[in-house]
N, C-alpha and C positions, 0 to 999 in steps of 0.2 A: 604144781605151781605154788600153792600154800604154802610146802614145807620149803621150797628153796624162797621164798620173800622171806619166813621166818626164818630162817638161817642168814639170812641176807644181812638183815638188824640184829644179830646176834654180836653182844656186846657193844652194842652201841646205845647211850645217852641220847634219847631221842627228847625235846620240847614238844612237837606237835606230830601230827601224822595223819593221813589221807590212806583211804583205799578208793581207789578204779575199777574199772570190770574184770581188770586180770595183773594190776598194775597198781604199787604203792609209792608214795611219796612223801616224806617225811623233815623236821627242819632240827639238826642235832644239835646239843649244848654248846657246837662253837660256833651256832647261826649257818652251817652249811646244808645247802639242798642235796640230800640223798631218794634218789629212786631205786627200785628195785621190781622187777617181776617180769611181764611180755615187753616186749618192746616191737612188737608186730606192726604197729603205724606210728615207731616213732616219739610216743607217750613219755620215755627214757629219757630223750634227747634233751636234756633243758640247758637251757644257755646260759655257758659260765658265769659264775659270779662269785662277787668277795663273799669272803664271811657277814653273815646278818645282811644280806640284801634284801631277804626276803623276810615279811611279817607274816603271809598267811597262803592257806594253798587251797586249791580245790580240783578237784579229779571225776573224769566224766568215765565214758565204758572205753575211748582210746584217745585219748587227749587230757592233758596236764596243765592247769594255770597259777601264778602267783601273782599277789602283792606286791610289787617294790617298794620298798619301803622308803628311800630317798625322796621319790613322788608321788609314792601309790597309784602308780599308772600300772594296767594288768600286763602281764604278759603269758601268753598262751603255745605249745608246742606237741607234735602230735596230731593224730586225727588223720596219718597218712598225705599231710599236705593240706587237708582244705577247709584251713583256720585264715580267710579272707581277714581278719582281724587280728594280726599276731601280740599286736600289741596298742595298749590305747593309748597311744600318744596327746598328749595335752587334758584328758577325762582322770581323774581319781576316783580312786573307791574307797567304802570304809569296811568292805567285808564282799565275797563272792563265795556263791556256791557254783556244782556245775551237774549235768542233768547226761544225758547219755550220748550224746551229741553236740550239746550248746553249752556255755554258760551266762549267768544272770549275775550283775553284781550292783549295788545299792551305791549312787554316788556321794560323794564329799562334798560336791558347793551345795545340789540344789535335794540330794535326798531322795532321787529321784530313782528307777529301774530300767539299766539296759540290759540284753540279752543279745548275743549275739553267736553263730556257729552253724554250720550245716544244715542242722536238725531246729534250729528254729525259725526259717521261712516258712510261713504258711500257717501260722498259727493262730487262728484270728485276723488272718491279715496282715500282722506285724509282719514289718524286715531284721532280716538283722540289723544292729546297729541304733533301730527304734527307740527314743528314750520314753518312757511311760511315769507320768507322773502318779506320785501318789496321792491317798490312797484310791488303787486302784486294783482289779482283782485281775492277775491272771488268769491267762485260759488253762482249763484242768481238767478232770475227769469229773467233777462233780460240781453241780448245779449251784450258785450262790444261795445262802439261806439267812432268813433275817431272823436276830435273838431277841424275843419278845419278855419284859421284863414285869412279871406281876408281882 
């Protein structure tokens, strides 16, 4: 799978680029979304768009999201269907990451962290969709700890 993605981007002018769990996605010198790898749920599928639609991308273990850059509203494709959030209509972001099932992205008015996706019901209790003000610490594998300054 390695060698056909790199072969995939072979000779192409890429600006940014994302890996997934079997699955890359990338935005070339003339602002267009290029994927390339599994497309086994769909990760592939992104939804047409002009040149420079997109500002920024984030990639989970089988699901794909971007930036719009016009609104910065997300949009998400992949996951075999069960992306209950395809798109965040009327929310902005200023940057998203994505996790292996979910994604988290930091918003534009209020600076705030939603998450949303499959894989993040149940996490503490949060829903998807949740907005979590900051600062506030995510649930994680490791215990919060406080930096004592002498």
């Amino acid at each position: 799978m390695a060698k056909e993605i790199e072969n995939g981007f072979r000779n192409m002018s890429m600006v940014s680029i994302e890996a997934g769990g079997s699955h890359v996605c990338g935005l070339n010198s003339t602002g267009l979304l290029v994927c390339k790898g599994s497309n086994d749920h769909g990760q592939l599928n992104a939804p047409i768009g002009s040149p420079f639609e997109y500002s920024a991308l984030a990639l989970g273990g089988n699901h794909s999201c971007a930036i719009r850059r016009l609104n910065q509203s997300v949009i998400c494709w992949g996951g075999g269907g069960r992306y209950s959030v395809n798109e965040t209509k009327g929310v902005s972001f200023e940057t998203i990451v994505s996790g292996l099932n979910f994604t988290c992205g930091l918003t534009t008015r209020k600076f705030s962290v939603i998450c949303w996706g499959p894989g993040w019901p149940g996490l503490s209790g949060l829903r998807s969709g949740d907005e979590l003000d900051l600062p506030q610490l995510l649930p994680g594998p490791c215990p919060p700890f406080e930096i004592v300054h002498h």
